[in-house]
MDTraj code that builds the backbone (N, CA, C; nanometers):
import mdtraj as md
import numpy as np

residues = "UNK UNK UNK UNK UNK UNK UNK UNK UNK UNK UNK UNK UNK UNK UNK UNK UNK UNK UNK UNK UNK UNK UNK UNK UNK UNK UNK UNK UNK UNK UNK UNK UNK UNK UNK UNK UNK UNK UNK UNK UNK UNK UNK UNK UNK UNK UNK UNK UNK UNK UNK UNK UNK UNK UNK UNK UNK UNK UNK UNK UNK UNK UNK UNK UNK UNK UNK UNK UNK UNK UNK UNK UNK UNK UNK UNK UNK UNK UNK UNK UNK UNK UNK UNK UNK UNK UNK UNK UNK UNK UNK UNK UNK UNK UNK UNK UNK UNK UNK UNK UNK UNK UNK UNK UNK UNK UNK UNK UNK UNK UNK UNK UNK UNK UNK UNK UNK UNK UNK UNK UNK UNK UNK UNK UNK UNK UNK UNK UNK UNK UNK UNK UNK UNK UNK UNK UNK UNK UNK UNK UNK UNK UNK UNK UNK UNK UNK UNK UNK UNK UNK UNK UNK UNK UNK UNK UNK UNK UNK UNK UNK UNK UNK UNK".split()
xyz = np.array([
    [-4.0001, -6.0812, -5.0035],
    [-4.0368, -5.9797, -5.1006],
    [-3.9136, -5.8928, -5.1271],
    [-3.8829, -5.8462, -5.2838],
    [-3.7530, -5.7877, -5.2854],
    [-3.8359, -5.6095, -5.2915],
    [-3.7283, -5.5404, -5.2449],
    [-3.7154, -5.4369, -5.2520],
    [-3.7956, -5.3672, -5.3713],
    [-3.7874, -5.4182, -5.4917],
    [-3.8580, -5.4110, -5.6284],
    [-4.0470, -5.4053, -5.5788],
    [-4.0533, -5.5061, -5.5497],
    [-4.1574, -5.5635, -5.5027],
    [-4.2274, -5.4688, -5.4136],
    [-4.1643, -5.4597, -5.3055],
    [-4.1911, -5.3740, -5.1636],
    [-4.2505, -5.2390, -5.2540],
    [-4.1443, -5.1583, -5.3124],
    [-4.1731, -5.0581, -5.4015],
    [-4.3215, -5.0224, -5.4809],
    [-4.3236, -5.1524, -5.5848],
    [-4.3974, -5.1128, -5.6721],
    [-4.5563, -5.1195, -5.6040],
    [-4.5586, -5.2550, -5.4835],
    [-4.6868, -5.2133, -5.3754],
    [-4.7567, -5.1024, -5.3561],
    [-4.6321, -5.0148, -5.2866],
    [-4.6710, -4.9291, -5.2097],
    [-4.7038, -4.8050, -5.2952],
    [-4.6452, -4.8306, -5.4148],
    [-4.6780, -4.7084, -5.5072],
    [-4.7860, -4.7822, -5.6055],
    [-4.8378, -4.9161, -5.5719],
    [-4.9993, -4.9389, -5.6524],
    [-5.0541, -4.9020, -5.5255],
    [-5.0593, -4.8944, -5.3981],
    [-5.1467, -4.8843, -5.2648],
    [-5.1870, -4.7240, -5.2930],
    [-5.0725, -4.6039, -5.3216],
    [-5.0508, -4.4563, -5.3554],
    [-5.2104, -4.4500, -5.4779],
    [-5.1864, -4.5392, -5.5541],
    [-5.2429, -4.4992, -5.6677],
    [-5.3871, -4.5356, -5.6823],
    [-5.4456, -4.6696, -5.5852],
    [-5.5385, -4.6952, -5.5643],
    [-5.6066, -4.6428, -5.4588],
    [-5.5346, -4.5688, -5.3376],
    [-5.6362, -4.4844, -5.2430],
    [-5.6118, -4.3580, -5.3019],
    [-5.5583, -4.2972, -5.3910],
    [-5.5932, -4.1875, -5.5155],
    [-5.7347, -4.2375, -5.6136],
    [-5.7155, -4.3161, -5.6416],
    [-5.8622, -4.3530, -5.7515],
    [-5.9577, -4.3910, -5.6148],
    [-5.9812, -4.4444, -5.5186],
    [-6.0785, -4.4665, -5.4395],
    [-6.1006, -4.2727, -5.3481],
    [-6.0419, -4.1926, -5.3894],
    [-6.0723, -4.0861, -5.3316],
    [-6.1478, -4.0250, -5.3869],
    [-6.0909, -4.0382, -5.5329],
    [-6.1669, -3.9390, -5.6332],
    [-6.2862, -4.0547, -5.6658],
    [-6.2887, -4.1210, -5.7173],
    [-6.4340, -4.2064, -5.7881],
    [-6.4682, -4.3369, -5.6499],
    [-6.5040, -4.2596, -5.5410],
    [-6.5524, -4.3313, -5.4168],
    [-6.6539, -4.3961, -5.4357],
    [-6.7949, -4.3323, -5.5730],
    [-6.9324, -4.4392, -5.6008],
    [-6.8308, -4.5812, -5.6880],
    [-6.7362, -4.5987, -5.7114],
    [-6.6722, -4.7225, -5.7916],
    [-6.5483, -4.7859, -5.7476],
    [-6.4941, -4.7325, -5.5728],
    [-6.3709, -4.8089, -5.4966],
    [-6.4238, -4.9018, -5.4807],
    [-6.5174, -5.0005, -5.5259],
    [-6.4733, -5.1420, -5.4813],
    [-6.3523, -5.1981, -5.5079],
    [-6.3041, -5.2947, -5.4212],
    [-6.1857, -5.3645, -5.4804],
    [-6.1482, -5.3848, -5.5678],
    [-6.2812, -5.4800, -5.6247],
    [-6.2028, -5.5605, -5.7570],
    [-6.2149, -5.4530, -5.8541],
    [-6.3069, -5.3124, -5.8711],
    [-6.3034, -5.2775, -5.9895],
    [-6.1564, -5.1503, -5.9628],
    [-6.1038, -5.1659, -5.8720],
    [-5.9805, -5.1300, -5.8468],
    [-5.8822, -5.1657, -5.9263],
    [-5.8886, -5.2873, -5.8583],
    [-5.7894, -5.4160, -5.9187],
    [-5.7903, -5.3951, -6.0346],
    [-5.9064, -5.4098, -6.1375],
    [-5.8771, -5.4412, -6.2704],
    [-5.8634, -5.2953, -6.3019],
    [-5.8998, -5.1169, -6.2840],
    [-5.8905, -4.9950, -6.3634],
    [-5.7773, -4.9138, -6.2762],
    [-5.6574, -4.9532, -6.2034],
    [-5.5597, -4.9244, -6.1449],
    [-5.4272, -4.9890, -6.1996],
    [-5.3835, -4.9057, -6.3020],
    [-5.2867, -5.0384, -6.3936],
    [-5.1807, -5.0724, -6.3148],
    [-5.1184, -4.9972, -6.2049],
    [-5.0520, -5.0535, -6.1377],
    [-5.0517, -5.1456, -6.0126],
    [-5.1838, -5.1656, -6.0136],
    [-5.2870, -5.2638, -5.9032],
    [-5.2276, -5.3860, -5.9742],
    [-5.3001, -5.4036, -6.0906],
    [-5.2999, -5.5538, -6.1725],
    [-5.1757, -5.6254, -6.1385],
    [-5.0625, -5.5143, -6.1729],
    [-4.8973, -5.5674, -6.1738],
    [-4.8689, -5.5876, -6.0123],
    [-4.8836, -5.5590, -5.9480],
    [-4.8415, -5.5377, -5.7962],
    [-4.9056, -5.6448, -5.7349],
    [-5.0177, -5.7049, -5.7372],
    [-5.0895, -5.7790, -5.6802],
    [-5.2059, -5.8574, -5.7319],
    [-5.1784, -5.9686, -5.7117],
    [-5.2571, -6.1007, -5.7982],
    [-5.3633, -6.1664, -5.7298],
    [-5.3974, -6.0921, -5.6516],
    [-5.5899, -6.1073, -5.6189],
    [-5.6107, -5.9882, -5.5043],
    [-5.7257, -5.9995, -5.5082],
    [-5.8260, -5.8429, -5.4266],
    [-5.7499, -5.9479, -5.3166],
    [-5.7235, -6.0221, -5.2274],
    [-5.7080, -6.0668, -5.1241],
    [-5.5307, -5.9610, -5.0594],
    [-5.4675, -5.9827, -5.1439],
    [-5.3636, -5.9267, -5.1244],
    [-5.3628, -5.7823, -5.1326],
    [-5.3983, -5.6806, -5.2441],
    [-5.4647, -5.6182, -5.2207],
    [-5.5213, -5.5437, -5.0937],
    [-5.5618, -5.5981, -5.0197],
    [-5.6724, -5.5628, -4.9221],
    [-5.6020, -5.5789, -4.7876],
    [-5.5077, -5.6495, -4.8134],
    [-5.4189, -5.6884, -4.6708],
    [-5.3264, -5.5327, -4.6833],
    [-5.2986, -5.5703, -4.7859],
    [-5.1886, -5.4180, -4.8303],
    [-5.2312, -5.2827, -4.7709],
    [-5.3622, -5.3081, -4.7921],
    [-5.4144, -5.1294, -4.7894],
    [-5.4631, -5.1539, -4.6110],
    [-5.5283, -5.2744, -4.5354],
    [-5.5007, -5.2434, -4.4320],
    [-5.3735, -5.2663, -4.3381],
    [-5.2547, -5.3071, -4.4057],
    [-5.1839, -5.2687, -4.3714],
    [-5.1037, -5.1005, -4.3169],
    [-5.1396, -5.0799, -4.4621],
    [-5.0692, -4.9312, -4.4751],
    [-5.1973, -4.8690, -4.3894],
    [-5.3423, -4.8572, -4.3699],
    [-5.4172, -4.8071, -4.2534],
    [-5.3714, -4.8487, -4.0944],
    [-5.3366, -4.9909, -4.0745],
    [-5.2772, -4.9502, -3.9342],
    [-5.1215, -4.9339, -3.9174],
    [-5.0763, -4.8695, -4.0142],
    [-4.8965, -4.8620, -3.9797],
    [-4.9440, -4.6834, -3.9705],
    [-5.0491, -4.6063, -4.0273],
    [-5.0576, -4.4908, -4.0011],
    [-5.1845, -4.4650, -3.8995],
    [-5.2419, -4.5654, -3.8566],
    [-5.3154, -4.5564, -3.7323],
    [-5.2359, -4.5518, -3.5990],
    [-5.1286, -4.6960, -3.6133],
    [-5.0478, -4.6661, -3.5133],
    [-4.9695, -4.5276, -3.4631],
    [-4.8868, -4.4851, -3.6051],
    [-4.8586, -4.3286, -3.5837],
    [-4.9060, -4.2520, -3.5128],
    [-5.0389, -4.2565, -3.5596],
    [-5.1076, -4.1327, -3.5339],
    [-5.2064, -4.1586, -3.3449],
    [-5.1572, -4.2656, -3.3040],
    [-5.1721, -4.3283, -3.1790],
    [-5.0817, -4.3092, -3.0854],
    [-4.9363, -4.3052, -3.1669],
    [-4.8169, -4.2584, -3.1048],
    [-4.7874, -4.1214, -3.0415],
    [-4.8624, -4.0228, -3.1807],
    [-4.8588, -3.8862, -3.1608],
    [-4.8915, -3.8241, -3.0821],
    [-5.0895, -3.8663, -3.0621],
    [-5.1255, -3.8042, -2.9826],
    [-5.1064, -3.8487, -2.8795],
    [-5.0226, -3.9641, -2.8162],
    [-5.0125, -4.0168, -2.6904],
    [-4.9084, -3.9240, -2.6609],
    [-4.8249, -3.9209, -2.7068],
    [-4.6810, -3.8346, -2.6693],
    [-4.7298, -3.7140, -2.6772],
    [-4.8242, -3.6373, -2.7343],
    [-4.8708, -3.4821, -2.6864],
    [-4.9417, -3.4399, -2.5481],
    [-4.9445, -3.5556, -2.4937],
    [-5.0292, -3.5272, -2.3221],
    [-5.1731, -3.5583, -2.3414],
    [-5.2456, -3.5441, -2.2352],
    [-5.3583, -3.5932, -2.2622],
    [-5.4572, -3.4611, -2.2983],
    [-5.5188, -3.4822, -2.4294],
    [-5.6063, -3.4030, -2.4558],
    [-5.7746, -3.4337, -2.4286],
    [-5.7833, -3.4544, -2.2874],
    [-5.8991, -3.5672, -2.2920],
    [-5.9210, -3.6512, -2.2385],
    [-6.0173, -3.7896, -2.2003],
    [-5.9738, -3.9056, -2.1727],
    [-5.9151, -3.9839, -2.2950],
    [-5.8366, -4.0991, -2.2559],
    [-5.7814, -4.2334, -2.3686],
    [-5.8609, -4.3052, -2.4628],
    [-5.9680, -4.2879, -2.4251],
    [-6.0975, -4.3338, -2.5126],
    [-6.1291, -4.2116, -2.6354],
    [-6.1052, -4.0856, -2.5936],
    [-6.1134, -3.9777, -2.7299],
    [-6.0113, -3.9572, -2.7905],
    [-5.8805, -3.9973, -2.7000],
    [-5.7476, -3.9992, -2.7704],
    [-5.7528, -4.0925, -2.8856],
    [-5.7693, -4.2260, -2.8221],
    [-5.8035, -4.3316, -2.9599],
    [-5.8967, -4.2993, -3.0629],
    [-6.0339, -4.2571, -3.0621],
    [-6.1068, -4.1927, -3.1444],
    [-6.0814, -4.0930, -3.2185],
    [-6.0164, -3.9964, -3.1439],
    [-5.9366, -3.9102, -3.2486],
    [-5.8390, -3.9470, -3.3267],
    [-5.7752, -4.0357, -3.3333],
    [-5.6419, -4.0652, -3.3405],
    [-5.7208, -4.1492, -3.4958],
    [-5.7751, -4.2490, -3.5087],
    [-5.8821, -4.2830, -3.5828],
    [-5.9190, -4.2181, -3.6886],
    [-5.9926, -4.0673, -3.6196],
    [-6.0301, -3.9632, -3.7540],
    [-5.9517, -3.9255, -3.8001],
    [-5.8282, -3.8832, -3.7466],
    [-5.7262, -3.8193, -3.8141],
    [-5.6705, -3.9275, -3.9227],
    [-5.6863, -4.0304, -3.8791],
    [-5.5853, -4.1561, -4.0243],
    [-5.6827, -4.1181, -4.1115],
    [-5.8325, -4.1473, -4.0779],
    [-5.8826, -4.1664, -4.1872],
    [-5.8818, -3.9954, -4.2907],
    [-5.9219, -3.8910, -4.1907],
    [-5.8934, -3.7544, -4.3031],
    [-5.7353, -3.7342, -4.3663],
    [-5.6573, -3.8329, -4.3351],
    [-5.5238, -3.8668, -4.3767],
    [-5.4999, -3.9080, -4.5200],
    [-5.5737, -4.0377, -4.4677],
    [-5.6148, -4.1745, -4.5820],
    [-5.7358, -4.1523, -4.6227],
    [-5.8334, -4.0669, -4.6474],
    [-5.9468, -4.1324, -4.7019],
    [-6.0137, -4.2255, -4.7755],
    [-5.9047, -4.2321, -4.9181],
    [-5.9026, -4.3472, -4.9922],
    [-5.9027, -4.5173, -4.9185],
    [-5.8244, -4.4786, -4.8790],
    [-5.7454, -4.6162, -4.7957],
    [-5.9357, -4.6566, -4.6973],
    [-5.9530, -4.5557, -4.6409],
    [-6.0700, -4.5921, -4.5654],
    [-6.2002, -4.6364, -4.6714],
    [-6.2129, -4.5555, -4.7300],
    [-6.2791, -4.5814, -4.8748],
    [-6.3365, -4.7628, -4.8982],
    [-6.1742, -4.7502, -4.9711],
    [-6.1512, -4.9185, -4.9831],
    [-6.1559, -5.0364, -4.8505],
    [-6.1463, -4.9868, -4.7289],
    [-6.1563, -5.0876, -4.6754],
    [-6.3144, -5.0957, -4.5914],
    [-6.3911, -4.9578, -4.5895],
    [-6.5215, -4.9550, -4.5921],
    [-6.5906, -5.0394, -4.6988],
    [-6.5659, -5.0601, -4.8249],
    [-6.6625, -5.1440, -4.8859],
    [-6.6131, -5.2660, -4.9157],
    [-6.5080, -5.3009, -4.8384],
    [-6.4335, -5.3469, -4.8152],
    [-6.4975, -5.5213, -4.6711],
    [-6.5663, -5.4096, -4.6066],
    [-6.6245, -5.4570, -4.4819],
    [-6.6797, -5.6159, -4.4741],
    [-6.5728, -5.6538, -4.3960],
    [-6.6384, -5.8028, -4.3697],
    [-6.5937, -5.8985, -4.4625],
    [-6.4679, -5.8617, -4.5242],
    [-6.4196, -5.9297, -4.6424],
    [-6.3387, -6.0115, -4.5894],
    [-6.3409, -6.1541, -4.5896],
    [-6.2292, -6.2417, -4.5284],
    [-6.1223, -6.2331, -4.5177],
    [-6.0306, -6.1678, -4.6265],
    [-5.8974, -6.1909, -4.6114],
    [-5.8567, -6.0286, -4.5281],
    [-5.9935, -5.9679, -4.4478],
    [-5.9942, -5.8437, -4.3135],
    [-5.9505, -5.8760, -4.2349],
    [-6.0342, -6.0076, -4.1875],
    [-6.0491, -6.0729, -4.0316],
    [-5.9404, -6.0608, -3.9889],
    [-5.8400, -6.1074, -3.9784],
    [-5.7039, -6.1120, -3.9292],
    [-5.6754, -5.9672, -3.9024],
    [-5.6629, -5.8886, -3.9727],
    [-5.6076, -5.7353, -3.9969],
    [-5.6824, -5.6457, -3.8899],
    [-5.8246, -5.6848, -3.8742],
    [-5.9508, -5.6140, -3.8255],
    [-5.9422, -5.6310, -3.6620],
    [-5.9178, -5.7412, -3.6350],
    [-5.8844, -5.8245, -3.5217],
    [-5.7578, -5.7334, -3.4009],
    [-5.6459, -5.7399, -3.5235],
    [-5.5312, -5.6765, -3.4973],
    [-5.5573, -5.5124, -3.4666],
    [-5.6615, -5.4799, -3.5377],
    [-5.6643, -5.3290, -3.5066],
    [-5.7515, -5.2747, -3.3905],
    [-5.8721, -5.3494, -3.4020],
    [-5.9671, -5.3644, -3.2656],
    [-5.8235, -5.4052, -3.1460],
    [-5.7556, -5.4935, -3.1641],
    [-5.6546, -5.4897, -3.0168],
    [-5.5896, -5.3897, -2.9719],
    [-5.5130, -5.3112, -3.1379],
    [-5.4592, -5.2311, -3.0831],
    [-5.5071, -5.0971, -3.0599],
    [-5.6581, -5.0839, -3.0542],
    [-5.7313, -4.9619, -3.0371],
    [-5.7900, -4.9678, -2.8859],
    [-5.8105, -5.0978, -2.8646],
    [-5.7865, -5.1433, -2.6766],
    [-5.6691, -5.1072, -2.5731],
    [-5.5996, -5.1479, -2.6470],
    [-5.5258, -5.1333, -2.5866],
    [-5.4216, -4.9809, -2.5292],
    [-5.4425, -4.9230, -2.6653],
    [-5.3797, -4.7446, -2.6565],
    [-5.4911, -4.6975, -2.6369],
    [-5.5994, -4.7260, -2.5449],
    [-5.7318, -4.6808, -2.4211],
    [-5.6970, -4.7112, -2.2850],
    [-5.5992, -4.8313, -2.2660],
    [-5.6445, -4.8932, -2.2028],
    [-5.7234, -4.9830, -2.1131],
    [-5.7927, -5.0612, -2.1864],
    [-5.9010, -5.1415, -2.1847],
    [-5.9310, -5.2793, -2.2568],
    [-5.9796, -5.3490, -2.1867],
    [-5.9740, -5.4827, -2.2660],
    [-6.0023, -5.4953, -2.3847],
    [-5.9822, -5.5852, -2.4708],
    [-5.9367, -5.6334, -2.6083],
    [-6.0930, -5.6368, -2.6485],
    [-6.2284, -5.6788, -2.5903],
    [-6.3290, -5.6528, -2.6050],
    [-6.4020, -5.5241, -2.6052],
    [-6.3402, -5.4214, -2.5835],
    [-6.3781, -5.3011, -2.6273],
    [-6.3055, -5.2175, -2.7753],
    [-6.2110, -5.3369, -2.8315],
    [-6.1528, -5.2434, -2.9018],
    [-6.3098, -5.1838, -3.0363],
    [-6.3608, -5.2914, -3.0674],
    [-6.4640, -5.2662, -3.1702],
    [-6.5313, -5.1826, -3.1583],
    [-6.5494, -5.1453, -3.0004],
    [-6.7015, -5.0294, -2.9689],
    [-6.6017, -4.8628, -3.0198],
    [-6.4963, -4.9027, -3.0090],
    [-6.4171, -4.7380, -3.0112],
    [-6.3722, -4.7276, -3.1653],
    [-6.3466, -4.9040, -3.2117],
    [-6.3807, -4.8572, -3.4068],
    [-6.4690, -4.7833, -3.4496],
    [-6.5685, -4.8507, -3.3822],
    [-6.7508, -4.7884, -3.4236],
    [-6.7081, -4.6569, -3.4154],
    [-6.6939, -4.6076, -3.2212],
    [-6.6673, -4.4690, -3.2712],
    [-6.6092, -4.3745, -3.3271],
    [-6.5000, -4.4535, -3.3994],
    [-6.3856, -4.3763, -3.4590],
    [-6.4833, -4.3613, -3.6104],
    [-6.5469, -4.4414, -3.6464],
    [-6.5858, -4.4481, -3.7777],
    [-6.6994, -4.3853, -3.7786],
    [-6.8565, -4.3813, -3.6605],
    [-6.9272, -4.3033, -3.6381],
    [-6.9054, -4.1218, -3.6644],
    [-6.7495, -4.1280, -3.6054],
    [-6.6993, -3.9620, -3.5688],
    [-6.6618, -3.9156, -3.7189],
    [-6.5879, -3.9806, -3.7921],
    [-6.5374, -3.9423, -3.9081],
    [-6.6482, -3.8872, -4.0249],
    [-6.6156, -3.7783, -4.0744],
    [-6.6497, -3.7158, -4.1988],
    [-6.5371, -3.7308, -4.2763],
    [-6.5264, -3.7773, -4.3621],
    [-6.4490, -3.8048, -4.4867],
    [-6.3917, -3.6793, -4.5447],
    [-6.3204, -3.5671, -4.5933],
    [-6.3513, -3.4657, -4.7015],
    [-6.4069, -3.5030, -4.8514],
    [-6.4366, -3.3844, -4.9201],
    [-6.4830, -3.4544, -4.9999],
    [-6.4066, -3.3999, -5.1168],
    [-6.3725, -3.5244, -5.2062],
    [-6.2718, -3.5569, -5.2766],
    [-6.2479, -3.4230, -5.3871],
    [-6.0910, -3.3992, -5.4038],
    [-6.1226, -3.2631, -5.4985],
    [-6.0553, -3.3291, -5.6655],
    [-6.1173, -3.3315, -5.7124],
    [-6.0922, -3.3467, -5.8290],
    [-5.9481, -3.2671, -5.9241],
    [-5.9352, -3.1482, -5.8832],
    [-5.8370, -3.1217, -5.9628],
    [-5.6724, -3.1548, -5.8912],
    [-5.6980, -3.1815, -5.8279],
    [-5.5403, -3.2140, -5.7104],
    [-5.5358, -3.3555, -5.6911],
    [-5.4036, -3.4166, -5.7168],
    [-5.4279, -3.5609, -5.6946],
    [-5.4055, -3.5524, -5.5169],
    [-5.4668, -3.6619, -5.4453],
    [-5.4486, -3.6847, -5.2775],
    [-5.3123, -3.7631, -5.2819],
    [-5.2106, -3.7298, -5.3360],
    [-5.0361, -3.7709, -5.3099],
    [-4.9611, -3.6940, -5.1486],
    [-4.8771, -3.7307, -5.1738],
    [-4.8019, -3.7075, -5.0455],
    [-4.7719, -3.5572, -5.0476],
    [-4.7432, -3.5085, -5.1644],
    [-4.7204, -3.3545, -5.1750],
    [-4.7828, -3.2745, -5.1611],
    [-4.9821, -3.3471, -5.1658],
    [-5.0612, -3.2208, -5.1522],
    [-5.0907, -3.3017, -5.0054],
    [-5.0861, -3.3589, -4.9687],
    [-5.0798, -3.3798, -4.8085],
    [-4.9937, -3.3012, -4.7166],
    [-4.8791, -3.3040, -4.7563],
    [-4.7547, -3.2073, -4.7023],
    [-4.7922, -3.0498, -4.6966],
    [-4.8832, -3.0237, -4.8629],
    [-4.8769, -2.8819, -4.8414],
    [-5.0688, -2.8449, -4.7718],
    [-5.0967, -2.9423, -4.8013],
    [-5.2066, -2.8963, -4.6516],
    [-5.1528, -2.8912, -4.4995],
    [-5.1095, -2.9906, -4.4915],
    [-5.0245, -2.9721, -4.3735],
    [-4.9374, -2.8345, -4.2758],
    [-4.8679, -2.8311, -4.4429],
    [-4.8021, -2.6773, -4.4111],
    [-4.8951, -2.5856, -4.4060],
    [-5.0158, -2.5880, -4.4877],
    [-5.0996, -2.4446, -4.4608],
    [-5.1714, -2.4471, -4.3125],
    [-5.1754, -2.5419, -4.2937],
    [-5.3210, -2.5397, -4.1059],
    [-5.2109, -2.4963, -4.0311],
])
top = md.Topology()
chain = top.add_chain()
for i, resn in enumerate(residues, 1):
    res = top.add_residue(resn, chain, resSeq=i)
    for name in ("N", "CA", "C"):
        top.add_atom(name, md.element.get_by_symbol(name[0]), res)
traj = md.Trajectory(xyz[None], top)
């Protein structure tokens, strides 16, 4: 993938967990795909698509796995991971959005797999528990709810950030 490429992804991924934030009754994929004009160009089926966006959910799950590991323990490792969870998703909401209705979509499995391990594993606990601590990561989460006049970009992320 060239650099071009890499780019214009990640800024259709920007633009589609922006439209899945704000019009959450209509983030399905495909009607993504086709009313996200920079979806269409970036990626040539909901399959790719969907890898993309859980991609970009566990490259900021991991983060945010990193973080709170390196802040000490607030807890046991089992709420560390759970927290760690809510926070991507009040991060990403969009991103969660889309891969909530998303659920059980084949070209997941692989991705889903990968994230259940690595939610086992930053618990410490076998690879068969990673799913029960998805559940609870996804049980725990409240979403915010989407504001219409502010787009959810990196800048109004930053300046929430700065205000808490």
């Amino acid at each position: 993938m060239t650099w071009d490429a890499y780019h214009r992804r990640a800024a259709a991924v920007r633009e589609i967990a922006n439209a899945a934030d704000r019009q959450r009754a209509t983030a399905d994929p495909d009607h993504l795909l086709e009313t996200v004009p920079q979806a269409a160009e970036a990626f040539s089926s909901v399959d790719e698509l969907l890898r993309e966006v859980q991609m970009r959910w566990l490259r900021t799950l991991g983060g945010q796995l990193d973080r709170l590991g390196a802040e000490g323990p607030v807890g046991d490792a089992e709420s560390v991971v759970v927290r760690a969870w809510t926070e991507t998703a009040r991060i990403h909401p969009g991103l969660r959005v889309v891969l909530d209705r998303a659920e059980g979509h084949p070209a997941l499995a692989t991705a889903r797999a990968t994230e259940t391990r690595l939610l086992a594993a930053a618990a410490g606990l076998p690879a068969s528990e990673g799913e029960r601590l998805r559940a609870a990561g996804q049980d725990a989460t409240v979403l915010p709810e989407p504001d219409d006049d502010e787009p959810r970009g990196l800048i109004a992320r930053l300046r929430e950030a700065l205000a808490a």
